[in-house]
Every structure is written in structure tokens, then in C-alpha cells.
GUTORDREN-404493 format. One record per residue (C-alpha): residue in one letter; x, y, z. Coordinates in steps of 0.1 Angstrom, whole numbers, plus 5000, padded with zeros to 4 digits. Layout:
BEGIN
aXYZ...
This chain:
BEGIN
x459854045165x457054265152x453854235173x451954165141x454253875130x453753745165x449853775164x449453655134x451653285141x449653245169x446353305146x447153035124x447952805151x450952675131x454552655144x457552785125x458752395121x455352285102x455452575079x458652445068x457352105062x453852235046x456352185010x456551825019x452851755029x449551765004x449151684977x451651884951x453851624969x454851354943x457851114949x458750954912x461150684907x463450884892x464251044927x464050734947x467050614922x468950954927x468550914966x470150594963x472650624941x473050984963x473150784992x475450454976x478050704969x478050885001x478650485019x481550474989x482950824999x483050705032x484650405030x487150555009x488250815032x488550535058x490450315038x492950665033x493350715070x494050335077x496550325051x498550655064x498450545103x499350145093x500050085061x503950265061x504550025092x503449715076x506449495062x506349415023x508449185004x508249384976x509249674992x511949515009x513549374979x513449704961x515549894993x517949574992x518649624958x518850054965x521349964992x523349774967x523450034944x521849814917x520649934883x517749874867x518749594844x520349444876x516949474895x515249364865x516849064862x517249014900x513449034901x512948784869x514948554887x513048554924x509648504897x511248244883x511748054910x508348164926x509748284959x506948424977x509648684993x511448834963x514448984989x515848614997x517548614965x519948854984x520348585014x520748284993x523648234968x522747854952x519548064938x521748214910x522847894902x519447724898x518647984875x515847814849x516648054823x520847974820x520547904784x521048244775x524548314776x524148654781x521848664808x524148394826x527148644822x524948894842x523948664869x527448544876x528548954880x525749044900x526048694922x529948844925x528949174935x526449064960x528548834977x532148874970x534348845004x535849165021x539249225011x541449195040x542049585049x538449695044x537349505074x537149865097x535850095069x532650265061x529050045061x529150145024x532349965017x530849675030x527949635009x527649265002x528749115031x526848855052x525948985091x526248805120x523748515129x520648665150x518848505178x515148435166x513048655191x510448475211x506548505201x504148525225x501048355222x497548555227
């Protein structure tokens, strides 16, 4: 530094920290309402920002992982090879019948035959193909061919794994 800088800082006694706050102090300072409302709304959105971005990273590292019965049912009917009208109407059905896990229609088989809406021929036509298609019995000879062959056909019971209590 320049002697004469130095000299003249230590002249007027002031640090280099309260010259930067001498625009801040006296009396030009004048805090409006206007600014006290930006600050907030300043400050609401950075708390909203934040949250956000939290919300983002909780969703990537958990979210994926977490089971859905929605999501579920739409990779059931994928792995059938359903189309849309099939899904549609797969879907109307679970709503119909207000099953909180949309996917059980492809477990249970007396669900397409409680069917409130069976006064529409038409629609009774498709649920009796679809009910075929999703659980028609393996011919004899396809027994030992590919998993997509088999499509349809119930698995093997499963032994209910044991919960442990916290």
C-alpha cells in the first residue's frame, strides 16, 4: 500500500469495515415499507426455493424405491401386453369397485364378474376377453417355454416374510 493511503486511514481513525457501513448509518438511511415487503417476499421465496430443492433430492434418492399401486398396475398391464382400451377399461373396473390397489384386478378373477357396469353388452364382451387372456390355463406343451409365453399364469404360493417389530 501507498504510505499516504496508510497515513491517511490511520488519520481518520476509521477502519476499512466502518467505511463500508458509513452507507448504512446517518441519516440518508431510510427503510420504507416497500423494502421491508421486498425483503420478505425476497426472503419467503428463498425458504420456498429451498424447500423445493429439498423436496427434488428426497424424491430422486426415495421416491423410485417407494412401492405404488398405480405404478404397479400400469407395469402389470405392460407385462401383459395390454392396450390402451384394455388398460382403460381394466382401470374403470378397479375404480369401480373402489380397490385401493388398482393391480389386484390381475390376482383376482370373480372381480370381472362383479363388474357394476355389465349392462353394456359391449363392454361385457371386452371384460370376458381380457378375463380369458389374463387367466387362460397353459396349454399342455408350453409348460417349459419362454417367461413370455407364460404371461397369464398364476405363480406359486409365497411364504409371507416375517416383520419385525421396532
Amino acid at each position: 500500500m501507498d504510505r499516504r493511503a496508510v497515513s491517511g486511514l490511520l488519520l481518520t481513525a476509521q477502519t476499512p469495515m466502518e467505511n463500508l457501513t458509513d452507507h448504512f448509518r446517518g441519516p440518508r438511511v431510510q427503510l420504507r415499507g416497500s423494502d421491508a415487503v421486498y425483503l420478505l417476499v425476497g426472503l419467503g421465496g428463498l425458504i420456498l426455493l429451498l424447500w423445493l430443492l429439498s423436496v427434488l433430492i428426497n424424491w430422486q434418492e426415495h421416491g423410485c424405491r417407494r412401492p405404488s399401486p398405480v405404478r404397479l398396475f400400469f407395469r402389470l398391464s405392460r407385462a401383459h401386453r395390454l392396450g390402451w382400451t384394455e388398460i382403460w377399461l381394466l382401470w374403470r373396473l378397479a375404480r369401480s369397485q373402489r380397490l385401493s390397489e388398482p393391480a389386484r384386478v390381475f390376482l383376482e378373477p370373480d372381480r370381472f364378474d362383479a363388474a357394476p357396469f355389465s349392462g353394456a353388452l359391449r363392454r361385457r364382451a371386452q371384460l370376458e376377453h381380457l378375463k380369458a387372456k389374463l387367466f387362460a390355463e397353459p396349454e399342455p406343451g408350453i409348460s417349459g417355454s419362454a417367461p413370455e409365453d407364460r404371461v397369464g399364469t398364476p405363480l406359486p404360493p409365497v411364504a409371507p416374510t416375517p416383520r419385525l417389530r421396532l
